[in-house]
C-alpha positions in Angstrom: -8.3 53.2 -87.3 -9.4 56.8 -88.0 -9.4 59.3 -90.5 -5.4 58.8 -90.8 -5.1 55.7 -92.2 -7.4 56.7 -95.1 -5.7 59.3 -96.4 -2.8 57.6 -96.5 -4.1 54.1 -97.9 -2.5 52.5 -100.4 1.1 54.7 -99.8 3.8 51.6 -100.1 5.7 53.0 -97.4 8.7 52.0 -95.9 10.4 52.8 -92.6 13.0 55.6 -93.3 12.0 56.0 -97.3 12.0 59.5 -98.6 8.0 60.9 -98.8 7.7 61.1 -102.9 6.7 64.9 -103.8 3.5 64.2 -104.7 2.4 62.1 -101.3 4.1 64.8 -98.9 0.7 66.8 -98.6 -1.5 63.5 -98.0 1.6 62.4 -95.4 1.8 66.2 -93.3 -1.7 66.2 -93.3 -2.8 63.2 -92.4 -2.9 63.7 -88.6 -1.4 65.7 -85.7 2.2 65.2 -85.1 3.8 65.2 -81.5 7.4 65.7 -81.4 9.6 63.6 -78.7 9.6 67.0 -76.7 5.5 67.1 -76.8 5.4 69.7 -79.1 2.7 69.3 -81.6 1.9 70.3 -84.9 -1.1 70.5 -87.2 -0.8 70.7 -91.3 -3.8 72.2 -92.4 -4.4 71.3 -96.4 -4.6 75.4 -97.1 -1.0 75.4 -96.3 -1.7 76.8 -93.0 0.4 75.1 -89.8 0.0 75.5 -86.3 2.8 74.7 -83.7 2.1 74.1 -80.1 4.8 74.4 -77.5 4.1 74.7 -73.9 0.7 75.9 -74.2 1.5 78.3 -77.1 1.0 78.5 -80.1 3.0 79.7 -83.4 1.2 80.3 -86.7 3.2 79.3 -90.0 2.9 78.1 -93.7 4.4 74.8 -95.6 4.4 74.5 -99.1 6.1 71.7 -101.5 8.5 73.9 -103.5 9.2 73.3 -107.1 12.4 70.6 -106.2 9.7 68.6 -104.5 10.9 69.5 -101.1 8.7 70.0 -98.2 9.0 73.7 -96.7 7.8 75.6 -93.7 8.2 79.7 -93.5 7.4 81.4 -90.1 6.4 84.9 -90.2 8.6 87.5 -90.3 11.5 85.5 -92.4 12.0 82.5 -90.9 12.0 79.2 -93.7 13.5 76.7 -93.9 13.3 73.1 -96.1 13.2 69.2 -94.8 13.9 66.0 -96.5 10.5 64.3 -95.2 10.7 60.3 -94.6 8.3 58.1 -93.5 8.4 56.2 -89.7 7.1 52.7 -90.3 6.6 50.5 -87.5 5.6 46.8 -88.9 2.9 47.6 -91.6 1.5 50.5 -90.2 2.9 54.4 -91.3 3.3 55.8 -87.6 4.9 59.5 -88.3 7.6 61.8 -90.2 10.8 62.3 -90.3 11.8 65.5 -90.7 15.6 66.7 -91.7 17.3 70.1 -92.3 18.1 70.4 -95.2 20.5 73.6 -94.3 21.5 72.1 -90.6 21.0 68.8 -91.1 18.6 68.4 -87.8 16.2 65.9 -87.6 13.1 65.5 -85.5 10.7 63.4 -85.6 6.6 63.3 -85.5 4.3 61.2 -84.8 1.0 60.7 -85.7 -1.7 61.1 -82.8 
């Protein structure tokens, strides 16, 4: 395997655990997710995100806020937090879960 599985070697994940604070950069990072709708989405580690729908594409931020909880504010005044979960598939970490914290919607990513 590639680049992902290095960055996150040695992470004891398990299917549907919450991502602990201080792995959620390693996991958002760690490889371009694609949404059951194809959307993708890059983290890049300056905090910078890119999300791809349809052939275009919408520039945002994520941060860890100071709860530990994983955050993503599009520009004018659009943010909004997720509780982030891991999606394990035998012994391999295949993508995120992402959840709402205000609506309670989750989606789902997986790594490329």
């Amino acid at each position: 395997m590639g680049a992902m599985s290095d960055v996150l070697q040695g992470i004891q994940a398990e299917d549907g655990a919450a991502v602990a604070a201080a792995d959620i950069p390693k996991a958002v990072t760690a490889g371009r997710l694609v949404y059951g709708d194809g959307a993708t989405q890059i983290f890049a580690s300056d905090g910078k995100t890119t999300y791809t729908e349809r052939g275009g594409d919408s520039a945002g931020e994520w941060y860890v806020d100071d709860q530990g909880r994983f955050c993503s504010f599009w520009p004018p005044s659009y943010r909004a937090c997720y509780a982030l979960r891991w999606m394990v598939d035998g012994a391999r970490i295949v993508g995120l879960r992402f959840t709402g914290l205000n609506d309670g919607v989750t989606f789902e990513g997986h790594y490329e």
